[in-house]
Structures are given as structure tokens and as C-alpha cells.
PALODO-39954 format. One record per residue (C-alpha): residue number from 1; x, y, z. Coordinates in nm, 3 decimals. Layout:
BEGIN
SITE     k         x         y         z
SITE   NUM         X         Y         Z
...
***
This chain:
BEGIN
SITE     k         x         y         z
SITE     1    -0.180    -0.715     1.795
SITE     2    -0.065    -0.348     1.862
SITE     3     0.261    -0.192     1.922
SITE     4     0.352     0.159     2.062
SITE     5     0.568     0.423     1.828
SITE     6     0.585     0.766     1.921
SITE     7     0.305     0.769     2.180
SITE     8     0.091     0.623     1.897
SITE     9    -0.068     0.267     1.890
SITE    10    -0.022     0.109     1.593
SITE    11    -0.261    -0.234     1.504
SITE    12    -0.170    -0.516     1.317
SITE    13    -0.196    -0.833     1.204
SITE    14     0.033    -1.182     1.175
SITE    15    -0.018    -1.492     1.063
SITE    16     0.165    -1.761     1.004
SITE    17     0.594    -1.884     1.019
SITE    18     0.875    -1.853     0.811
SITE    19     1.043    -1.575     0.626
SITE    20     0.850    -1.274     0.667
SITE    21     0.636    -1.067     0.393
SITE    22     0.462    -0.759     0.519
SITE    23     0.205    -0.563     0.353
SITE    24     0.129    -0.243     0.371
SITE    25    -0.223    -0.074     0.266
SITE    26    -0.304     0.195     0.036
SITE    27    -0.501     0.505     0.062
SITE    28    -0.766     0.572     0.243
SITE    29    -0.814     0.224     0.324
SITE    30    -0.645    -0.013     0.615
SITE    31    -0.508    -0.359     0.681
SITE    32    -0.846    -0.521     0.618
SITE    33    -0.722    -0.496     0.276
SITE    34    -0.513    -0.800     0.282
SITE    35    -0.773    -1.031     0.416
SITE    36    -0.776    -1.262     0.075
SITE    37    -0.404    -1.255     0.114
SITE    38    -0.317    -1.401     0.480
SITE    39    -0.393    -1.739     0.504
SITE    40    -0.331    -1.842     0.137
SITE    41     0.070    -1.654     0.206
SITE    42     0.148    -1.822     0.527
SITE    43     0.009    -2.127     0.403
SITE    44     0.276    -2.073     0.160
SITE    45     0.513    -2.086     0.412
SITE    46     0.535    -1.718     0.525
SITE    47     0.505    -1.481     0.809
SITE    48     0.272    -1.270     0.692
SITE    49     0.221    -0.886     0.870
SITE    50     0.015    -0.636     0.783
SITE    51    -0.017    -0.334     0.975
SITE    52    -0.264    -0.023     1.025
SITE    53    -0.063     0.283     0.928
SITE    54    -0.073     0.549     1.217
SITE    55    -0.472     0.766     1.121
SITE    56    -0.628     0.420     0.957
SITE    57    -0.794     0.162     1.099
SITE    58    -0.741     0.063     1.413
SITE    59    -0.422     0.254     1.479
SITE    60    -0.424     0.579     1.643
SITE    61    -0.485     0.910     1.447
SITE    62    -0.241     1.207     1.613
SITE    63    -0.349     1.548     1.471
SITE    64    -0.026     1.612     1.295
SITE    65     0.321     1.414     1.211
SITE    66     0.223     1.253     0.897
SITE    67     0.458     1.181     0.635
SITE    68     0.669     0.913     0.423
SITE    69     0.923     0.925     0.631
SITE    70     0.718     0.871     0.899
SITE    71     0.559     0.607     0.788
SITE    72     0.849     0.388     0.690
SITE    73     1.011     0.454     1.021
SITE    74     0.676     0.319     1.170
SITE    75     0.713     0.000     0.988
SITE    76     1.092     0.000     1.076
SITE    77     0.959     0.037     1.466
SITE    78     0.715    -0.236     1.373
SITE    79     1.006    -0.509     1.231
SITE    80     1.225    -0.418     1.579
SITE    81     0.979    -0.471     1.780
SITE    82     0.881    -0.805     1.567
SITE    83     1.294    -0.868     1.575
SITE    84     1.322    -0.941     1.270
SITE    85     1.616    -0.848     1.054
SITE    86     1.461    -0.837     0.691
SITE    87     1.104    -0.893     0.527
SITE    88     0.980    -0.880     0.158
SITE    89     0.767    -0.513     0.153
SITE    90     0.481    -0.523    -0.081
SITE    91     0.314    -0.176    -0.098
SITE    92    -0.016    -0.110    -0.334
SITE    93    -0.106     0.282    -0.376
SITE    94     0.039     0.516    -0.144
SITE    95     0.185     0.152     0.037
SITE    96     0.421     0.159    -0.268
SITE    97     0.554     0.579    -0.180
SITE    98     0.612     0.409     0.137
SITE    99     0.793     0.101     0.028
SITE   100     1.047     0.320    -0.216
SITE   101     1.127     0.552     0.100
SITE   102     1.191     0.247     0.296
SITE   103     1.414     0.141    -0.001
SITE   104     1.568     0.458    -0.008
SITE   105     1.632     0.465     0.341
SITE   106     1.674     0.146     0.513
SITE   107     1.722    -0.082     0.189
SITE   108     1.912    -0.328     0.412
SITE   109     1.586    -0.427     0.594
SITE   110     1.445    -0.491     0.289
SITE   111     1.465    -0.796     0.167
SITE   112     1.252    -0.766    -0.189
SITE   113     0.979    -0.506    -0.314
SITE   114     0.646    -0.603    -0.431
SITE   115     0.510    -0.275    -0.635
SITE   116     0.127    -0.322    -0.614
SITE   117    -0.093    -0.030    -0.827
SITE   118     0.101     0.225    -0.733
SITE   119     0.361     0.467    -0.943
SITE   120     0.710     0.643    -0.919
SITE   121     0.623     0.990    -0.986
SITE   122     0.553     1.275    -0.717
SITE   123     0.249     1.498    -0.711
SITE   124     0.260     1.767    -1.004
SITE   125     0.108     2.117    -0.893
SITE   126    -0.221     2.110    -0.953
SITE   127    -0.232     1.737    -0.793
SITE   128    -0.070     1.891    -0.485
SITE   129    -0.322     2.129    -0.468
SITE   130    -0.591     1.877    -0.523
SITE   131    -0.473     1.693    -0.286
SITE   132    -0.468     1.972     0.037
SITE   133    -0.778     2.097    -0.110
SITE   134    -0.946     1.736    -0.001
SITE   135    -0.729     1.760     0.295
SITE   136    -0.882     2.069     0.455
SITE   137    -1.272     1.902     0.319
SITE   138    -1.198     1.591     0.520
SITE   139    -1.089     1.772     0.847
SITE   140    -1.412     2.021     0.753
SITE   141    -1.619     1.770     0.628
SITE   142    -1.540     1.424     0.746
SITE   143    -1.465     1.115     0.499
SITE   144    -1.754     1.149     0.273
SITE   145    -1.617     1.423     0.051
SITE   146    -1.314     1.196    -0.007
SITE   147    -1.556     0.862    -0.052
SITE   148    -1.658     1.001    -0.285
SITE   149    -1.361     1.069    -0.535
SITE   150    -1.183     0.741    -0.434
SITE   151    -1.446     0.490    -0.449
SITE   152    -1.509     0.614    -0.826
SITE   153    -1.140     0.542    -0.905
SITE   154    -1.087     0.188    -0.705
SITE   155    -1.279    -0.069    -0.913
SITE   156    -1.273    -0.216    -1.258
SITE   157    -1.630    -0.167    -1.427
SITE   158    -1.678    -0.551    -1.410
SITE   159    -1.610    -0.508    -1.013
SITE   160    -1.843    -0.221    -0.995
SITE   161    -2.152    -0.422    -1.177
SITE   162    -2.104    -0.774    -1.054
SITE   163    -1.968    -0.702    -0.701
SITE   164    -2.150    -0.435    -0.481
SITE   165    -2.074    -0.641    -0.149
SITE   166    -1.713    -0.573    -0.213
SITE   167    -1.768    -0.196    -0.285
SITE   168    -1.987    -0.150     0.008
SITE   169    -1.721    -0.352     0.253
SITE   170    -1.406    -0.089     0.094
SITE   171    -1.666     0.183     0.146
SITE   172    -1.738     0.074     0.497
SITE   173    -1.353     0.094     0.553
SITE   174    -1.291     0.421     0.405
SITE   175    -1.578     0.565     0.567
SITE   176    -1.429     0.448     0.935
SITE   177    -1.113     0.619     0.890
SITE   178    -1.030     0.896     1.129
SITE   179    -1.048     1.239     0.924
SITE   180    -0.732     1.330     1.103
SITE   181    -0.611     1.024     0.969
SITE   182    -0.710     1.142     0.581
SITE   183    -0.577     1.478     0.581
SITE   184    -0.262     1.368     0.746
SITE   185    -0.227     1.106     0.482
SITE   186    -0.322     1.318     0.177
SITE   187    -0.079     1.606     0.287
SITE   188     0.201     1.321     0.316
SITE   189     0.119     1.217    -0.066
SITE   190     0.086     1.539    -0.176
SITE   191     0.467     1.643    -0.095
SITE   192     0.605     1.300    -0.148
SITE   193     0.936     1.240    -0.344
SITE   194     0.965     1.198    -0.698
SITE   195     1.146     0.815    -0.694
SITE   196     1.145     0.754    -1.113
SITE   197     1.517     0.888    -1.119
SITE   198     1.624     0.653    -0.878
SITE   199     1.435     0.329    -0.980
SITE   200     1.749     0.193    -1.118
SITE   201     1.959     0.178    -0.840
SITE   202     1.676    -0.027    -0.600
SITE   203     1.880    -0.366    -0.668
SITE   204     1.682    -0.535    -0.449
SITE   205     1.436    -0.877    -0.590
SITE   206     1.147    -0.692    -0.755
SITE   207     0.791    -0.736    -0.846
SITE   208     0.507    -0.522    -1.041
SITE   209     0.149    -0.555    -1.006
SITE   210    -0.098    -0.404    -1.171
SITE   211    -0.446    -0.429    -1.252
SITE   212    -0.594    -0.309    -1.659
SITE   213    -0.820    -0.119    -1.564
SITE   214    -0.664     0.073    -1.288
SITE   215    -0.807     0.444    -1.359
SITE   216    -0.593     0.527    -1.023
SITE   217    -0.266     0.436    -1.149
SITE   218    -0.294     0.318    -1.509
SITE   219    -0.093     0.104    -1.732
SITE   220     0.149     0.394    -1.831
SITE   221     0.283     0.446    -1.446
SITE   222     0.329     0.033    -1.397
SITE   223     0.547     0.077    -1.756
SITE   224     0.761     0.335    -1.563
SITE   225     0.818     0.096    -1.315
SITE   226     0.892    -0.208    -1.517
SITE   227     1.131    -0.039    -1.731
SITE   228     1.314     0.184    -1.456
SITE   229     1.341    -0.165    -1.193
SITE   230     1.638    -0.352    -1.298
SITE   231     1.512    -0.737    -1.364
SITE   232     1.212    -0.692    -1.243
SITE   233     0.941    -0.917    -1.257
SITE   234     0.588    -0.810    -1.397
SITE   235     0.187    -0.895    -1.400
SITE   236    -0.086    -0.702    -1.553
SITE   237    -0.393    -0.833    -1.428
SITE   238    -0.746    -0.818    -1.674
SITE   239    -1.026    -0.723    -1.530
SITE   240    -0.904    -0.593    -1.208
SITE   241    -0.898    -0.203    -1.105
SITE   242    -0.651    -0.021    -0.825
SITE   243    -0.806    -0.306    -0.602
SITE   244    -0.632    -0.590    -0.790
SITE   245    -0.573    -0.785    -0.529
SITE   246    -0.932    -0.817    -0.371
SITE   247    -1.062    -0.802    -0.727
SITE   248    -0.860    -1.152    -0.830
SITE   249    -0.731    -1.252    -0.511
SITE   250    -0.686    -1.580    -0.724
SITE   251    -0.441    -1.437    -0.980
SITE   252    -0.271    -1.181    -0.741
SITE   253    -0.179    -1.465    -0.443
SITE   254    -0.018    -1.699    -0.745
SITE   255     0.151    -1.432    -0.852
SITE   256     0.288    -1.327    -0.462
SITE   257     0.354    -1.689    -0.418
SITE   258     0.523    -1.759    -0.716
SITE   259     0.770    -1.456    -0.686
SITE   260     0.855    -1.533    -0.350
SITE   261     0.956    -1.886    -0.413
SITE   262     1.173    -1.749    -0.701
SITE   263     1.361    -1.570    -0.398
SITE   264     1.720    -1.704    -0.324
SITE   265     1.743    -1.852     0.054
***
């Protein structure tokens, strides 16, 4: 399904009826992501949605306009054009920068917050520079130089032994995505908003997940989390990397589940 923002296409998927949980994607990957996760949620009893973020996937890839802001105003666009009122927001990686903007900035369309491998802190210096360093390589350069660097980070070492059809199917994805899709993305990330300050006041239902052996966004940034969210609930996840949830889908969609049930009508 497909819906038009700003000129720009935007692809997604959803499955299922009830109250509604979307998903959004991480960096540099797409809503293929969620695949283990869409028929075992609505089966649950949920609408399930999980879009392409404008420059991944299937979604259109402008040349410029990329940012958080952005971004969570496309999903807002998204839930209008869905009419619906409110939906739980999971958000794993750079999904998660997205989901605290949206809670920032439209927390009344937000209905709970799943935090899925992904951290409150902003960029330092050198990370910003790291970041439009790979930004201007992927415009020069394509995806490979970025490949490269993320698919080292995404898996646990179990995943990375035992499981080379799921590294070559994430690899497959990040090597589709439209290099003016990357670099838009990476600058976004690179000057996003430092949200540890203001964990306390999101008062909204809230979840952690996080996987051991995350080398993307380890233990120490889902601590942050758990301590600044008021209430929150919490899973660390063994033997799972920044991928957690396609690297124990079984674990991860109890987990969902579970928390969602615990949600008041």
C-alpha cells in the first residue's frame, strides 16, 4: 500500500484489525524488517503497520529534506491518512530517534512507546563527523562503503556463525537502498536531538528492548533508557545483536504481545 506526503510516495504495509501498533525500521534497512512480526501481532489482535521511511525501500528517495522531524511528520501523514487517532510506536535504531520526536511532538497520537535497540543520546563530535563522512561515501560511492560498517555491527556472533541466510537477506536490503536515501538518513542522525534529559517526562506506557550482544547500541544505552522512562517495562534478550527481533523473533513477539495486553483499554 502507498500513500503520497510531500510529493513523495511512501510504501507500507498492514495487516490485520484492532488497535493499531506501527513499526518503524532502523537504519539502513526497511519495512522488510518486521516480517517475523506481522502475522504473529495481528493474530494477537492488532493492526499492525509498518512503513518504508521516505529514501528506503520501496518509498521514494528525494535528494534532500531528510530529518527527524521529517520523519515523524511522515508517519503522522501516514496515521491521517490511515484515520486513526492513536497507535502504539515501536521504533528499533534510528526508528527509536524517530519515535522520541514523535513523543516530543505529537505525544497525543501516541498511544505507548516500544524502545527497540536504540538509545537516548545525540551524536557526539567525532560521531557527527563520522557520520557525514559516510554520508558524502554513499552519495560518492553507493551503499557498499556503508555495508560494510553496518553489517559488522548488526548481528550477535551466534547470528553471524549459525545464520548466513539471514545476513545475506539484511545485506540484500541494505544494499537496495537508494544512496540518496543513506546520506539523507545519516545526515538526519547525525544532528539529531539529545532526548536523555527529557526521558522522564514521556508518561506515556513504555517498553525496552534490547538484545546482549548489541555492539550497535549496547547494554549501557538500554540502562539509560530504563532508568530515565518512568515505569517502564524492560527485556534484555541473550544471544541476540541490534537485530533482536529477527534474531529471536520468538522471544521479541512474546514480549510485544505481552506488553500490549498489559495496555489499559
Amino acid at each position: 500500500m502507498n500513500i503520497t506526503v510531500d510529493d513523495i510516495n511512501l510504501v507500507y504495509d498492514d495487516v490485520g484489525t484492532g488497535p493499531a501498533v506501527l513499526l518503524i525500521h532502523g537504519f539502513p534497512l526497511n519495512r522488510q524488517m518486521w516480517q517475523p512480526q506481522l502475522k504473529p501481532i495481528a493474530e494477537a489482535g492488532y493492526r499492525v503497520i509498518a512503513p518504508d521511511l521516505r529514501g528506503f525501500g520501496a518509498s521514494d528517495a528525494p535528494a534532500g529534506g531528510y530529518s527527524m522531524d521529517r520523519f515523524a511528520d511522515d508517519i503522522i501523514a501516514l496515521l491521517d491518512s490511515l484515520n486513526i487517532e492513536q497507535a502504539v510506536v515501536g521504533g528499533m535504531s534510528m526508528g527509536g530517534y524517530i519515535l522520541m520526536n514523535l513523543l516530543e511532538r505529537y505525544p497525543d497520537r501516541v498511544r505507548a512507546a516500544c524502545f527497540i535497540a536504540t538509545r537516548s543520546n545525540a551524536d557526539d563530535e567525532a560521531g557527527r563527523e563520522r557520520r557525514k563522512a559516510m554520508a558524502a561515501e554513499a552519495e560518492r560511492l553507493g551503499a557498499n562503503p556503508v555495508i560494510k560498517i553496518f553489517a559488522e555491527l548488526l548481528f550477535a556472533a551466534d547470528t553471524a556463525q549459525q545464520r548466513p541466510e539471514l545476513i545475506a537477506r539484511v545485506t540484500s536490503w541494505m544494499r537496495e537502498t537508494n544512496p540518496k536515501g543513506l546520506a539523507g538518513g545519516l545526515l538526519a542522525m547525525s544532528v539529531r536531538k539529545d532526548y536523555t534529559q527529557m526521558l522522564p517526562s514521556f508518561r506515556h506506557p513504555s517498553l525496552v528492548i534490547a538484545g546482549a550482544e548489541d555492539r550497535a547500541a549496547p547494554a549501557e544505552t538500554a540502562r539509560t533508557l530504563i532508568k530515565g522512562l518512568t515505569g517502564c517495562q524492560s527485556r534484555v534478550i541473550e544471544k541476540a545483536g541490534h537485530m533482536v527481533n529477527m534474531e529471536q523473533p520468538g522471544i521479541f513477539n512474546d514480549c510485544m504481545i505481552q506488553f500490549l495486553k498489559s495496555l489499559p483499554e
